[in-house]
C-alpha positions in Angstrom: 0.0 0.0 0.0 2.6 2.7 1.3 4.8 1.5 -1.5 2.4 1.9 -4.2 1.7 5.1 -2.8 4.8 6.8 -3.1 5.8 4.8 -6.5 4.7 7.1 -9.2 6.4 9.6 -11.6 5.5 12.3 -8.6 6.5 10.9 -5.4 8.5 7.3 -4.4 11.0 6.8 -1.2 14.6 6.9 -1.3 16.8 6.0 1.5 17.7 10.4 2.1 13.4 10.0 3.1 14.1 7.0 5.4 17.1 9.3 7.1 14.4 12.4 6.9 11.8 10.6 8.9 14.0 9.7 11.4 15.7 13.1 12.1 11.9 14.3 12.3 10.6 11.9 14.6 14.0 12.4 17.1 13.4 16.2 16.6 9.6 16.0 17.4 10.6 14.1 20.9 12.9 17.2 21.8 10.7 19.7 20.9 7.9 18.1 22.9 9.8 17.5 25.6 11.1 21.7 25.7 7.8 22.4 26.0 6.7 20.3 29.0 9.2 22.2 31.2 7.8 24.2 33.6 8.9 27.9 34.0 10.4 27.9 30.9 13.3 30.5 30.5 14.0 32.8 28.2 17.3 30.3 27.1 14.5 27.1 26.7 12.1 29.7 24.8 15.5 29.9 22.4 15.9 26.4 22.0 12.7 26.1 21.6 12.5 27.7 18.6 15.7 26.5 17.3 14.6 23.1 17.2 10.9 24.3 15.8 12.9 25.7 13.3 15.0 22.7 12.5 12.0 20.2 13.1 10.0 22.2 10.2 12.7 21.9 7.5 12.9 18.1 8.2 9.3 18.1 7.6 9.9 19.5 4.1 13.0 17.5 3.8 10.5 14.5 3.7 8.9 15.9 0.5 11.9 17.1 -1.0 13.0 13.6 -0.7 10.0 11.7 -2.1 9.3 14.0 -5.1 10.6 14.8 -8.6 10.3 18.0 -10.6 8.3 20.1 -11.1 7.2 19.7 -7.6 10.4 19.3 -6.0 11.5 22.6 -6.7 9.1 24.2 -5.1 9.7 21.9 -1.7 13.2 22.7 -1.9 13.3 26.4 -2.1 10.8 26.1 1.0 13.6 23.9 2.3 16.4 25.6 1.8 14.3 29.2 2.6 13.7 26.9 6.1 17.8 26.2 6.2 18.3 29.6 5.6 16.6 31.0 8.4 17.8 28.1 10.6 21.3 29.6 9.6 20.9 33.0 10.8 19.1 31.4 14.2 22.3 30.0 14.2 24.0 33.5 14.9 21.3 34.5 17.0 21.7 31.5 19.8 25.2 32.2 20.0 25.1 35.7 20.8 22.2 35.3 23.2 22.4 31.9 24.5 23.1 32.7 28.5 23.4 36.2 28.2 23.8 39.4 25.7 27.6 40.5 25.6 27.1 42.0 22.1 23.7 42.9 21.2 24.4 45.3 18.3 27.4 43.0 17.2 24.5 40.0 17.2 22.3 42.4 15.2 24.5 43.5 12.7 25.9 40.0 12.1 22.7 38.6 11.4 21.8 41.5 9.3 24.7 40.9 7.1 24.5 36.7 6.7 20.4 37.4 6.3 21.8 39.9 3.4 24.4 37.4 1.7 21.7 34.2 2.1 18.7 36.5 0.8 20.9 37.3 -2.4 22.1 33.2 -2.7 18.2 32.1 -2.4 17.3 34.4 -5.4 20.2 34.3 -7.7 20.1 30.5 -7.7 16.1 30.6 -8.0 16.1 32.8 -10.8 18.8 30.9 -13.1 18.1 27.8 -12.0 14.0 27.3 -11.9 12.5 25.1 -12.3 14.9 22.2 -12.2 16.4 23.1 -9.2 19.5 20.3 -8.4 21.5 19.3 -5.7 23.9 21.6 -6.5 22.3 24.9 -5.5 21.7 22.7 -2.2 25.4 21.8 -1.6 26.1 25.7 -2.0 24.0 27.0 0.2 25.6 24.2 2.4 29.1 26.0 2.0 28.0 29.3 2.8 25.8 27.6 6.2 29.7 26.5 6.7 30.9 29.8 7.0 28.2 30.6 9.3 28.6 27.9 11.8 32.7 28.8 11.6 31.4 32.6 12.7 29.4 31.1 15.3 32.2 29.1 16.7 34.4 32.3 16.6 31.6 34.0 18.8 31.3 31.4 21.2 35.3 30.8 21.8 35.3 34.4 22.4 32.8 34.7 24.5 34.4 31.5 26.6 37.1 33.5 27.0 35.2 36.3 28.3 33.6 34.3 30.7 36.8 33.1 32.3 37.9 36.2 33.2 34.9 37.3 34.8 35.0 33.3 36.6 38.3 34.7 37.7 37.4 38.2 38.8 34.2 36.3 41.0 36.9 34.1 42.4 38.7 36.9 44.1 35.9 39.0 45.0 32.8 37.3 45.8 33.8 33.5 46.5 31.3 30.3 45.5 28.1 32.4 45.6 28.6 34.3 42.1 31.4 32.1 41.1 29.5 28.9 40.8 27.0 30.9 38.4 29.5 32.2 35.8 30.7 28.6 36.2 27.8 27.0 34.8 27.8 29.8 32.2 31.5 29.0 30.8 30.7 25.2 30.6 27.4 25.3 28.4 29.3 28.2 26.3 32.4 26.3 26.0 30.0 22.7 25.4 28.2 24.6 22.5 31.5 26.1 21.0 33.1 22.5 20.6 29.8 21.4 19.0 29.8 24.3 16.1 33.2 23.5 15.6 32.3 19.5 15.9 29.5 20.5 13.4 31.9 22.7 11.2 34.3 19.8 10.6 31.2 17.7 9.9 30.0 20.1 6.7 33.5 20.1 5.3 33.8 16.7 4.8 29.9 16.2 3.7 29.9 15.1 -0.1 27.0 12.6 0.2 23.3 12.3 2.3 24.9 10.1 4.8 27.0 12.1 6.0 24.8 15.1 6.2 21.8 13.1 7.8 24.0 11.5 10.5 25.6 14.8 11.2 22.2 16.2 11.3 21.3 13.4 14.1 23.9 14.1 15.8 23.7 17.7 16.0 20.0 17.3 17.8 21.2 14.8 20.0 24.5 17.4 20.9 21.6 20.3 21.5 19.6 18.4 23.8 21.9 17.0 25.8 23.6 20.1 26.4 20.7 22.3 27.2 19.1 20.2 29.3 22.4 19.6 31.4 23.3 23.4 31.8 19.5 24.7 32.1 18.1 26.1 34.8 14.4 24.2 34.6 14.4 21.4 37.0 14.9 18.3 34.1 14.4 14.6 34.5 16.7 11.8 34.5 14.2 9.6 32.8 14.7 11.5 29.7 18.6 11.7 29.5 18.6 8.2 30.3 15.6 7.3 27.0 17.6 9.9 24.8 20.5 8.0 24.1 19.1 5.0 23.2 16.4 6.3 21.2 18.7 8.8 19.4 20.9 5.4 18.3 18.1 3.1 17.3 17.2 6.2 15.1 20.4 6.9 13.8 20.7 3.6 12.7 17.6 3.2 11.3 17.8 6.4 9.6 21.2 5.8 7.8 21.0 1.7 7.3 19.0 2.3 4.1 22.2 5.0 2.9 24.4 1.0 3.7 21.7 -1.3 2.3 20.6 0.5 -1.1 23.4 3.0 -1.6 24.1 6.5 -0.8 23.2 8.5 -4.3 21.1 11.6 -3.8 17.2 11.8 -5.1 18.3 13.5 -7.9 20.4 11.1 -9.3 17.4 8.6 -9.3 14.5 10.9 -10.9 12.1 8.7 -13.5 13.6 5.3 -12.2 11.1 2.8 -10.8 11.7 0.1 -8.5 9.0 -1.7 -6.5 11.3 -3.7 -5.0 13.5 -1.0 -3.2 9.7 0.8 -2.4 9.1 -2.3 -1.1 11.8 -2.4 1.5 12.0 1.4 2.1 8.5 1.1 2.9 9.3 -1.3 5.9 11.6 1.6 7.1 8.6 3.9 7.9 6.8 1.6 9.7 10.0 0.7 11.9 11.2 4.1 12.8 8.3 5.6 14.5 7.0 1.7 15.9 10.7 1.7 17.3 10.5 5.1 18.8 7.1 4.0 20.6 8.4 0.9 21.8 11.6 2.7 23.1 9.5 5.5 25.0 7.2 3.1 26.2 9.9 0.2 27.4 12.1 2.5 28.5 10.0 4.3 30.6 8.5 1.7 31.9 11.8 -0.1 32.9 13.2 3.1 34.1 10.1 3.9 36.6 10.1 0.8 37.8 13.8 -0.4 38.6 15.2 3.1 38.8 13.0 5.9 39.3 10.4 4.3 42.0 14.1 3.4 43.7 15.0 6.6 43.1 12.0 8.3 44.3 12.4 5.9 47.8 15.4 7.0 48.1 15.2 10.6 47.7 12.3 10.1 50.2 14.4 9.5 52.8 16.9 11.3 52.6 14.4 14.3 52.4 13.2 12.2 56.0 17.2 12.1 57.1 17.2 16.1 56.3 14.4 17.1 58.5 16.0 15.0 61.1 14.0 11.9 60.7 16.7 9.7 61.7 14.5 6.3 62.6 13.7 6.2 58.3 14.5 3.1 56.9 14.9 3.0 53.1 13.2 -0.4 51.5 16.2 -2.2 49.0 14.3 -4.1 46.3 17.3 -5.1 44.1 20.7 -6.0 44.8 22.4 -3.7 42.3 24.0 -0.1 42.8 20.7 1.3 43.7 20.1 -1.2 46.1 23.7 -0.6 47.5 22.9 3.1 47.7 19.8 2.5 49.6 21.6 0.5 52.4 24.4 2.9 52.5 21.7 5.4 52.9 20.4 3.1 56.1 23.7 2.8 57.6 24.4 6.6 57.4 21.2 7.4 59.2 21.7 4.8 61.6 25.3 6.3 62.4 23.8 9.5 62.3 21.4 8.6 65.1 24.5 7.2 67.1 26.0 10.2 66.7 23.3 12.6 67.1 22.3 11.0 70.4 26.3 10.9 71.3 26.4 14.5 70.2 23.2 15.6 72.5 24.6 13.6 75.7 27.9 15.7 75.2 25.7 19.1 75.1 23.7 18.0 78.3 27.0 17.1 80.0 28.9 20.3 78.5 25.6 22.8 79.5 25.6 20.8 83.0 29.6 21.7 83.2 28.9 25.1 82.2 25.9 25.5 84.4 28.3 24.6 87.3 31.1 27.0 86.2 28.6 29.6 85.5 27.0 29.0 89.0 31.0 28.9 90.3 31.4 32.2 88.8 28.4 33.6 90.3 29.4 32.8 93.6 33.3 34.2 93.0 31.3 37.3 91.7 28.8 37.4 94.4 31.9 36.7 97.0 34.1 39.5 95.3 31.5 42.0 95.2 30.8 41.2 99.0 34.2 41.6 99.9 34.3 45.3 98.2 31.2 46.1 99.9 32.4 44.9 103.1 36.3 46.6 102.6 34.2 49.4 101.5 31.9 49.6 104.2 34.6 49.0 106.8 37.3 51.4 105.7 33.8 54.3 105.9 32.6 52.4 109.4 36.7 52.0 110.8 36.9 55.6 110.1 33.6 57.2 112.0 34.2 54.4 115.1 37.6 56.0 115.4 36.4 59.5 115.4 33.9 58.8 117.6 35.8 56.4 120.1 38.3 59.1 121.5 35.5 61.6 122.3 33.7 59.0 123.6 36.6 57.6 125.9 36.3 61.0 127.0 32.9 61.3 128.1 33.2 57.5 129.6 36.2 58.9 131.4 35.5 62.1 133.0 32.2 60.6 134.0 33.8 58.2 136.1 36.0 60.5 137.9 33.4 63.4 138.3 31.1 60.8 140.2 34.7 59.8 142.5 34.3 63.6 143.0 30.6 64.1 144.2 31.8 61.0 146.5 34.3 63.1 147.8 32.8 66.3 148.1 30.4 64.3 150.1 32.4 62.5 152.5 33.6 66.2 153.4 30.3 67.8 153.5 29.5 65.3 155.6 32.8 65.1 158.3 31.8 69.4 158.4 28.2 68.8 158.8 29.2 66.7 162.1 30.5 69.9 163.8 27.6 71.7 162.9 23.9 71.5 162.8 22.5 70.7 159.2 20.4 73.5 157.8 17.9 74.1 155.4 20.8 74.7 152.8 22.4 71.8 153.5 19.7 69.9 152.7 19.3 71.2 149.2 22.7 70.6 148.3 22.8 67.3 149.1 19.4 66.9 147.0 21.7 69.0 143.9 24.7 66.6 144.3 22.6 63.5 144.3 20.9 64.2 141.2 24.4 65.2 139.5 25.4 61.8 140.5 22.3 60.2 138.8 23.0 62.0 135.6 26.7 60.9 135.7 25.8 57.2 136.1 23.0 58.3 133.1 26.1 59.5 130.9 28.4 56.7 131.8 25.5 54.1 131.4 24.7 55.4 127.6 28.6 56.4 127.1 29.3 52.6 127.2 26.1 51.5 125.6 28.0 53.8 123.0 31.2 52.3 123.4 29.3 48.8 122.2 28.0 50.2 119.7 31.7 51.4 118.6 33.3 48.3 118.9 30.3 46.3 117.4 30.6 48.5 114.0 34.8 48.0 114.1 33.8 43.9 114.4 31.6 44.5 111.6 34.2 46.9 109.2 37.1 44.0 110.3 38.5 41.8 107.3 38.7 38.8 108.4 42.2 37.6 108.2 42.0 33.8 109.2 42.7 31.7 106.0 40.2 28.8 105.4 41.1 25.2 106.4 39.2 22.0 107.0 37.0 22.3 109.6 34.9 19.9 111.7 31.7 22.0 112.4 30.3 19.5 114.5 33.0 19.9 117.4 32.7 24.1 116.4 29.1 24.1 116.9 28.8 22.2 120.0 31.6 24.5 121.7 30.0 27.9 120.8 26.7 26.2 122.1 27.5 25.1 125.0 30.3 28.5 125.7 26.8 30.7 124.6 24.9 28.6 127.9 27.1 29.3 129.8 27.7 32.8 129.6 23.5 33.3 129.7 23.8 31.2 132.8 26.7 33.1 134.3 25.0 36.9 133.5 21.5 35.8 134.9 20.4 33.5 137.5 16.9 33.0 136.6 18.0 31.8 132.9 16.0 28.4 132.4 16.6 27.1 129.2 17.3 23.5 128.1 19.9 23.0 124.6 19.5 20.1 122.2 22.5 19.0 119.6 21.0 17.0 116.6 24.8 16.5 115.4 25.0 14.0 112.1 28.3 11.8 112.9 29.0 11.5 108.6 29.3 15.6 108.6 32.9 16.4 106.3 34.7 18.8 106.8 34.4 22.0 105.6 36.6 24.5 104.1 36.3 28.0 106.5 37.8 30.5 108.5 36.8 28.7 111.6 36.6 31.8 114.1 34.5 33.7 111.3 31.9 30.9 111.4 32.1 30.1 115.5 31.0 33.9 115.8 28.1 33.2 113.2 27.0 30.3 115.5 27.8 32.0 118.3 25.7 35.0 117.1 22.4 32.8 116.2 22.6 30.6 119.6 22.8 33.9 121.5 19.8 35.1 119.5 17.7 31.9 120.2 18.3 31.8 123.8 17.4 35.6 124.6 14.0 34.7 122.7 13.3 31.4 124.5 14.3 33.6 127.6 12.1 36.1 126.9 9.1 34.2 126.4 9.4 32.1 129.6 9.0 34.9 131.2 5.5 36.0 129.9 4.5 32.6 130.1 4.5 29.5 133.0 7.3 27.5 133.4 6.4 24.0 132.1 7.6 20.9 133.2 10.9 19.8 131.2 8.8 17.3 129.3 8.4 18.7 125.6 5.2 19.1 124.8 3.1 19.6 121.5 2.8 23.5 121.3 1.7 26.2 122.9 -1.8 26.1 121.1 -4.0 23.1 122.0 -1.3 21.5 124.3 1.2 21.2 127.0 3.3 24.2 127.4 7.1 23.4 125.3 9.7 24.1 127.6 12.2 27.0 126.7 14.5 25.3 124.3 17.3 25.6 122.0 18.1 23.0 119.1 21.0 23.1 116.6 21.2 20.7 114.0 23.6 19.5 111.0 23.6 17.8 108.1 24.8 17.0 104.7 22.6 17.8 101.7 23.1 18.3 97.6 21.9 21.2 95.7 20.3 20.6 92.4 23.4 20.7 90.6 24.5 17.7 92.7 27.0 19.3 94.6 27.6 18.4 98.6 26.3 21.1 101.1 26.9 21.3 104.9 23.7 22.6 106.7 23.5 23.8 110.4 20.3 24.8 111.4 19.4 27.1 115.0 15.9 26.9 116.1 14.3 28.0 119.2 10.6 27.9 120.0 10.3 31.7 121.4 8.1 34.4 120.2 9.0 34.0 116.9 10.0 36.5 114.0 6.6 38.8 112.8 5.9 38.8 108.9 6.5 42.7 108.8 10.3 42.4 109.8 11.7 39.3 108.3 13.1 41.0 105.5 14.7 43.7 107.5 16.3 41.4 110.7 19.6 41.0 108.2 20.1 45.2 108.3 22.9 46.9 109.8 21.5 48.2 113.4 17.7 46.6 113.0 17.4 45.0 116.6 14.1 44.3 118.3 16.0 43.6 121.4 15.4 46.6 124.0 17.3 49.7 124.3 20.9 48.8 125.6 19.9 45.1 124.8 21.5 45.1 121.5 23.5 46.6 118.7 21.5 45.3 115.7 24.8 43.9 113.9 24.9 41.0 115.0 22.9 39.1 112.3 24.2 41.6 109.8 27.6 40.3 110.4 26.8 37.2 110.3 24.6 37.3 106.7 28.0 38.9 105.0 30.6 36.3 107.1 28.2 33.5 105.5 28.2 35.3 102.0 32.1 35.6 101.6 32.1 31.6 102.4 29.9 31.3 99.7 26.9 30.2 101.3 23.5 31.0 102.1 21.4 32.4 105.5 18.2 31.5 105.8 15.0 32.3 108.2 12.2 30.3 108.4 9.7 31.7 111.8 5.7 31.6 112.9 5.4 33.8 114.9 4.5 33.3 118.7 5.9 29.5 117.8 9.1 28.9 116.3 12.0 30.8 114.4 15.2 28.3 112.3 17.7 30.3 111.0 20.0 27.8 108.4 23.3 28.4 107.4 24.2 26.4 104.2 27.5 26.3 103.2 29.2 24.9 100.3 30.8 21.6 101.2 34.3 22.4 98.8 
């Protein structure tokens, strides 16, 4: 059928129709597959047309090839009118292909080539219509040669271009514009090699085989570089169907050239042979059956042993990305793809190792840091105390001082001015024996009495003074002990029982009972023992003048320890002090000794102010109010903490914590 067809005195197939078809069937698949890119860019848009371009004139190709005059000369001026344009696209790609370095160059070139190929197409058309040969096609061939070298020129130079401009990137931007330019010189320097590829190939072109595998070729060279260099996101499915469809087709398309001979159409005009027909005809059905099968197999093969891999794999390592480190890749075949997958495995299953390796090496770094942070603290906390406190007792040293001499003063002459009232006494009175007392007498004793009251007044609050003197020097002193290892057990139990002692020495109806709670495990602790004795010291003192103070507002229980002094026996006046070992949070070892007393108790209202230089509660001459002030900042500079815990009318602890190191 397709052989009687084409064998007529109009139109019959000729191996150069065979080669045709095949060059338009391989075009078609690039064109169509230029077009189903998404976001095209202005470069695809180019290719694009070049191909369109090139696609058309191997449409007209196939009836230039299967016809005979007068007919063919009309199909070949279209063809060659089709080359001619193809040509001068040519020029255009290679001065706009990635970029316009020489617009009015590129316009002026192609104005002068559209010039020389508009004056070829209509000097051979006029002489030589309407038997147009294969002559006037090989011309035009030789002038499309000096083209393609001009495009080759243009490219190399614009390579060159782009290497200094790689270079200048290099030195001043680094990998972000560098990498760009990069991909620029590559697909400029890939496309010069395949004009000059492409040059060579037209030089040496004296028969159709030649030309049509060239022409093969040349698509296959266009695709494979655009689509590697373009900036579309591309698929490997078609890179990997494109070489083996471009070879069945270049065989197919040149194996009639090697079975029935390479002579042109030309050559065979008003000869008939069914025979070749015949066979020829088997070549159109083959070509675009093998390039279905191909597509079809190939696609087919590829989705299912590489792409659906692929895709699996790319999967998880999108999964391993996000931080999915528990994804498991599936291997379905033992090959490199299979390999890949359970490399992939392996890689997340290290990574998990590591990341969970990584994350216990932060915890203990930030629990190390923490520490040292918290160590720095405390140094800061201790340093800044220690200015205060040299501070505060260079300011404090200096009034005391100021005050103490004029103080010893008043302390002093008060003394000896009451020795003199005694005396003048004793003599008014040896006179007054010699004598009758009179009225005057009377009033004089009455004078000297009263100036004896107000000089025990003024020595009385002179000395409660003087305390006051010496208690703000104690305070203003830098401790000059150095710290050593200390067993606070044996401290405590001494300034206990030396605190007892001296309330039961100063007042005889002091009745209060002392228990030690002493944990036998306690270390020892690092501290400037007399510092911390007069801390204890401080706090016992405190808790026995409250438990003191109380029994005397209230009955004196029995020494049986009761439940409270709300809704049960009366408790006994009583002192404990306790220690033990405890941790902080951060795990470190602490030393706790804890004073409680069940006296009045510490009111709400003043809690926060009992740790204030001069705040007392005791009675007027009872206290200094620096007592607990001391002892907050002797605590501090050890590093440790003072706290109060108090109901009122019940109980009052006060805890020192010290740092065990």
């Amino acid at each position: 059928m397709m052989s009687q067809l084409f064998d007529s005195d109009l139109y019959r197939l000729h191996p150069s129709f065979i080669a045709a078809f095949a060059e338009f069937i391989l075009s078609l698949f690039i064109f169509s597959y230029f077009l189903s890119l998404k976001g095209k860019t202005k470069d695809t848009w180019m290719m694009v047309g070049f191909i369109g371009i090139l696609m058309s004139t191997y449409f007209v190709d196939l009836a230039v090839t299967s016809s005979s005059p007068p007919i063919y000369s009309i199909f070949r001026v279209i063809h060659l009118s089709l080359f001619s344009i193809w040509m001068l696209y040519w020029i255009w790609v290679a001065y706009n292909y990635r970029g316009k370095p020489w617009p009015r160059e590129g316009v002026f070139a192609i104005i002068i080539a559209g010039v020389l190929v508009v004056a070829i197409l209509i000097d051979d058309i006029i002489y030589q219509l309407p038997k147009i040969g294969a002559n006037f096609f090989f011309k035009t061939i030789s002038f499309h040669t000096v083209v393609i070298f001009w495009v080759f020129v243009v490219l190399l130079r614009r390579f060159y271009f782009l290497k200094k401009a790689l270079v200048r990137a290099n030195e001043k931007d680094g990998d972000n514009s560098s990498n760009y330019i990069d991909h620029k010189v590559t697909a400029i320097r890939a496309f010069a090699v395949l004009s000059i590829c492409w040059f060579f190939l037209l030089l040496i072109t004296k028969s159709p085989i030649t030309y049509h595998s060239g022409q093969m070729i040349l698509l296959l060279g266009i695709m494979m570089i655009h689509i590697s260099f373009t900036q579309e996101i591309t698929s490997i499915q078609v890179k990997l169907v494109i070489l083996p469809l471009s070879a069945i087709l270049v065989i197919l398309g040149i194996m009639p050239f090697i079975l029935f001979g390479t002579s042109s159409p030309e050559s065979t005009w008003g000869e008939s042979n069914l025979e070749l027909q015949q066979k020829l005809s088997l070549f159109v059905w083959i070509i675009p059956s093998s390039a279905i099968f191909i597509l079809v197999a190939f696609f087919l093969f590829y989705r299912i042993g590489i792409l659906k891999p692929l895709s699996l794999l790319m999967n998880g390592v999108q999964h391993i990305e996000k931080g999915d480190l528990n994804v498991k890749v599936p291997i379905f075949n033992r090959d490199e793809i299979g390999s890949l997958a359970k490399n992939v495995n392996e890689m997340a299953f290290s990574l998990k190792l590591s990341k969970e390796e990584l994350e216990n090496k932060v915890l203990e770094r930030t629990f190390q840091l923490q520490e040292s942070i918290n160590q720095l603290k405390s140094t800061q906390a201790q340093l800044i105390q220690s200015e205060k406190m040299a501070s505060l007792g260079e300011l404090t040293a200096g009034i005391a001082h100021e005050i103490q001499n004029p103080l010893n003063f008043v302390n002093n002459f008060s003394e000896v001015s009451a020795e003199l009232l005694d005396e003048v006494k004793e003599t008014r009175t040896k006179s007054q024996e010699t004598r009758p007392r009179t009225e005057e007498d009377e009033i004089e004793d009455e004078i000297l009495e009263d100036i004896k009251k107000n000089l025990e007044k003024i020595n009385h609050h002179g000395k409660r003074a003087d305390a006051i003197v010496k208690g703000m020097l104690e305070h203003s002193r830098t401790s000059t002990g150095e710290k050593a290892p200390t067993d606070l057990n044996a401290l405590a139990e001494e300034y206990v029982r030396l605190s007892y002692h001296g309330f039961r020495a100063k007042d005889k109806s002091f009745n209060a009972d002392y228990k030690l709670d002493l944990d036998p495990n306690l270390p020892k602790v690092n501290v400037v023992a007399s510092d911390i004795g007069r801390v204890i010291l401080n706090l016992v003192n405190n808790a026995f003048y409250a438990v003191h103070e109380k029994s005397k507002s209230t009955p004196q229980p029995s020494r049986n320890i009761g439940t409270g002094s709300q809704g049960g026996a009366v408790l006994a006046p009583t002192v404990i002090l306790k220690t033990t070992t405890v941790k902080s949070p951060s795990g470190d070892l602490g030393v706790e000794i804890s004073v409680k007393d069940n006296g009045n108790g510490i009111p709400d209202s003043i809690k926060e102010k009992i740790f204030q230089p001069f705040f007392t509660t005791k009675p007027t001459g009872s206290g200094t109010g620096l007592g607990l002030s001391l002892s907050y900042d002797i605590v501090k500079a050890h590093g440790g903490e003072l706290r109060v815990e108090s109901s009122e009318g019940e109980y009052t602890t006060i805890t020192i914590i010290l740092p065990a190191k």
